[in-house]
Backbone bond lengths (Angstrom), bond angles and torsions (degrees), N, CA, C in turn:
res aa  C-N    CA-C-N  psi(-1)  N-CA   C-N-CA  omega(-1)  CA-C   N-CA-C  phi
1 X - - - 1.459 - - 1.534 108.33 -
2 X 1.308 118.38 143.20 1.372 131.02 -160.00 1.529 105.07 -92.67
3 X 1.469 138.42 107.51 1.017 149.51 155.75 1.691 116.69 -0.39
4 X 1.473 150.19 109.29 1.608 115.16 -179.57 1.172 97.71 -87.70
5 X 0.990 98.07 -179.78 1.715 108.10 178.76 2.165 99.87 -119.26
6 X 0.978 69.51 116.68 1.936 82.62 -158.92 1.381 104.75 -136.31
7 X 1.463 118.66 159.19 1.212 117.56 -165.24 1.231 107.66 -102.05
8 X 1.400 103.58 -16.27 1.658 117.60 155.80 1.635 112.97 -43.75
9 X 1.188 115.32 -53.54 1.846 130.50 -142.34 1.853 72.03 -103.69
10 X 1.195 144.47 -43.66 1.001 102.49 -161.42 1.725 106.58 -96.05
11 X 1.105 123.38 9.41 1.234 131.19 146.47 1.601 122.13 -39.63
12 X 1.337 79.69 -57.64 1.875 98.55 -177.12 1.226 107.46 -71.09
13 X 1.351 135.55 -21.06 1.716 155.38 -166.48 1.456 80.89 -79.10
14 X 1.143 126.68 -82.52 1.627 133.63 -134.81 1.970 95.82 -61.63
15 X 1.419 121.78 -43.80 0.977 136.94 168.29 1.601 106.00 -27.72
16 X 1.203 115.82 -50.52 1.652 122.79 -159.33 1.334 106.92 -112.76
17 X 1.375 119.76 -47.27 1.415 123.31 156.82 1.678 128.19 -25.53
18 X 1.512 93.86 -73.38 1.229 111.34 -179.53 1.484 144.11 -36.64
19 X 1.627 108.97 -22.36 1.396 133.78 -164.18 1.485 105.64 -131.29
20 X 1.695 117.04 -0.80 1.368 134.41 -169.83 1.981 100.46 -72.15
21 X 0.583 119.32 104.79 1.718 107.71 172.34 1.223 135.30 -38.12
22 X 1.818 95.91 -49.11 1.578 115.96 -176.92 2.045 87.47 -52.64
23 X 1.289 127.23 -64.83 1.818 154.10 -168.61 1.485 83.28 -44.99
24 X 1.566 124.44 -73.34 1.301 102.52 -159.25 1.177 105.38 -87.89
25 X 1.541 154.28 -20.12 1.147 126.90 -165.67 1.791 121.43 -98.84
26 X 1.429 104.56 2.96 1.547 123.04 175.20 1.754 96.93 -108.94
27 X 1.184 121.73 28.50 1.738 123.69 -169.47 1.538 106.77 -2.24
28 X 1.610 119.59 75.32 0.711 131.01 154.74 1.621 123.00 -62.22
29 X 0.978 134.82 -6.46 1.343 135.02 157.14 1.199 132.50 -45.52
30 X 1.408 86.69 -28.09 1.952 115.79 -164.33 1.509 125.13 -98.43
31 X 1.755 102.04 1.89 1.558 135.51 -156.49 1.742 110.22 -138.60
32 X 1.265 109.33 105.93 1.656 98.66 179.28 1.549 118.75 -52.92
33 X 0.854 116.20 139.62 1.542 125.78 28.61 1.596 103.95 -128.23
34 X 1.433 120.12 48.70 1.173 143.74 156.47 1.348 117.99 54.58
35 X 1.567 123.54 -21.38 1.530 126.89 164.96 1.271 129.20 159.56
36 X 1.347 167.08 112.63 1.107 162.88 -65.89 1.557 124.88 16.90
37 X 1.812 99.25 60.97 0.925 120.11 -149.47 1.650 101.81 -72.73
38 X 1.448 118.96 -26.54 1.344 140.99 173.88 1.855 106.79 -43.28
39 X 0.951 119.61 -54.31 1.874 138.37 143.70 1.295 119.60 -62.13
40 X 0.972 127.46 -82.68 1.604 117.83 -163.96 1.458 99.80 -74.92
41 X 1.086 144.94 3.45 1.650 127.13 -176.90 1.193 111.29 78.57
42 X 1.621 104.39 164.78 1.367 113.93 -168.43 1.829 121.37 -59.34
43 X 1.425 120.39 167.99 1.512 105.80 157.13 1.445 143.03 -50.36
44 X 1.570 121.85 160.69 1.584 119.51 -169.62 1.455 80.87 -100.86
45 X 1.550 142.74 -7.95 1.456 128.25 -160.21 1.815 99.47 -75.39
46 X 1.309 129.32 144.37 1.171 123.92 -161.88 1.654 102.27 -115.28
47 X 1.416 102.01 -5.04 1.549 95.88 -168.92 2.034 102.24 -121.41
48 X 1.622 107.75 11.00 1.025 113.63 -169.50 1.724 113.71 -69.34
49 X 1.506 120.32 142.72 1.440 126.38 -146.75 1.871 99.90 -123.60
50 X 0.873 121.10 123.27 1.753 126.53 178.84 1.805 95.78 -77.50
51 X 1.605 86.99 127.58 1.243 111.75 177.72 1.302 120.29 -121.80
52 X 1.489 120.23 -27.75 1.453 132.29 169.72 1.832 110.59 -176.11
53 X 0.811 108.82 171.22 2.164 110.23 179.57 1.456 85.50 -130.31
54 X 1.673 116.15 121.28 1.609 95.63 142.86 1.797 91.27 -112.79
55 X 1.600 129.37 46.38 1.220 104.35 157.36 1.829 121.64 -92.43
56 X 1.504 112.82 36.59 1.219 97.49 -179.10 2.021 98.90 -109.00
57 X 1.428 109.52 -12.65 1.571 122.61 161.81 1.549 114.28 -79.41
58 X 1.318 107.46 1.06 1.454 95.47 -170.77 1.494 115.96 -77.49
59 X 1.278 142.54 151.41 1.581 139.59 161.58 1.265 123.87 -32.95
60 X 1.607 106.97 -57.24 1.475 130.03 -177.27 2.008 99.52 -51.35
61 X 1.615 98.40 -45.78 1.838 80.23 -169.99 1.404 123.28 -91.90
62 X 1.566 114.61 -20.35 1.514 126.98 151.13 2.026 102.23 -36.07
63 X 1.314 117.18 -62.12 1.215 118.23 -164.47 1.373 114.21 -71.39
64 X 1.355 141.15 -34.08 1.373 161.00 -154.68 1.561 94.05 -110.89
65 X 1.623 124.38 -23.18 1.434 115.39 179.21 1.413 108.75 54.82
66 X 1.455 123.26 52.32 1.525 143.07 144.57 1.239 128.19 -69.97
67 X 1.266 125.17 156.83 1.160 116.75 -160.98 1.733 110.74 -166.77
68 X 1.029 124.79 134.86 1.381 121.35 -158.57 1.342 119.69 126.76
69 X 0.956 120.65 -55.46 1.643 138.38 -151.83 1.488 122.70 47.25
70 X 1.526 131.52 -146.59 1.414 133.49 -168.54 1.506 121.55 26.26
71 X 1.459 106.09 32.73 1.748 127.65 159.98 1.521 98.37 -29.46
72 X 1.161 130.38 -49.57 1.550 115.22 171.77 1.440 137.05 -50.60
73 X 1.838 113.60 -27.67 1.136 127.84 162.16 1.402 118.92 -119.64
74 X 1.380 144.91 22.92 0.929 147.58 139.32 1.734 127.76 -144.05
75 X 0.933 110.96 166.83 1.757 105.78 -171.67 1.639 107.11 -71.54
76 X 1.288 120.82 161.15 1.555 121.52 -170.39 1.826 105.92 -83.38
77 X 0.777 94.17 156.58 2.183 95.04 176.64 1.615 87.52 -121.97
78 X 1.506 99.94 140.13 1.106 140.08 157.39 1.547 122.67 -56.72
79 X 1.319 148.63 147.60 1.494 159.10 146.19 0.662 103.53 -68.44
């Protein structure tokens, strides 16, 4: 099932996002598609560096049954 992109879910995004390292220390905010990466797909930043995932605690991927994590640099997999 396909992630929505909702203002709901990205509520819940900013929650997990926000405190993510890989999110803040590549200021992905500042780079489309800026966050609820689980929906909109990964980043356009080309030089962006993995620092940690907390999208495998997140709500959105418990609920959507995702799996993988680093939704910021690659697309989410399905269960």
């Amino acid at each position: 099932m396909k992630v929505p992109d909702t203002p709901e879910n990205m509520e819940i995004c900013k929650q997990f996002c926000g405190p993510c390292q890989t999110f803040r220390e590549n200021k992905l905010m500042d780079v489309e598609p800026h966050a609820l990466f689980c929906a909109r797909g990964p980043t356009k930043k080309a030089d962006c560096v993995s620092k940690g995932c907390n999208c495998p605690e997140c709500e959105i991927s418990k609920k959507y049954g995702l799996t993988g994590g680093w939704f910021c640099l690659h697309p989410p997999k399905e269960e």
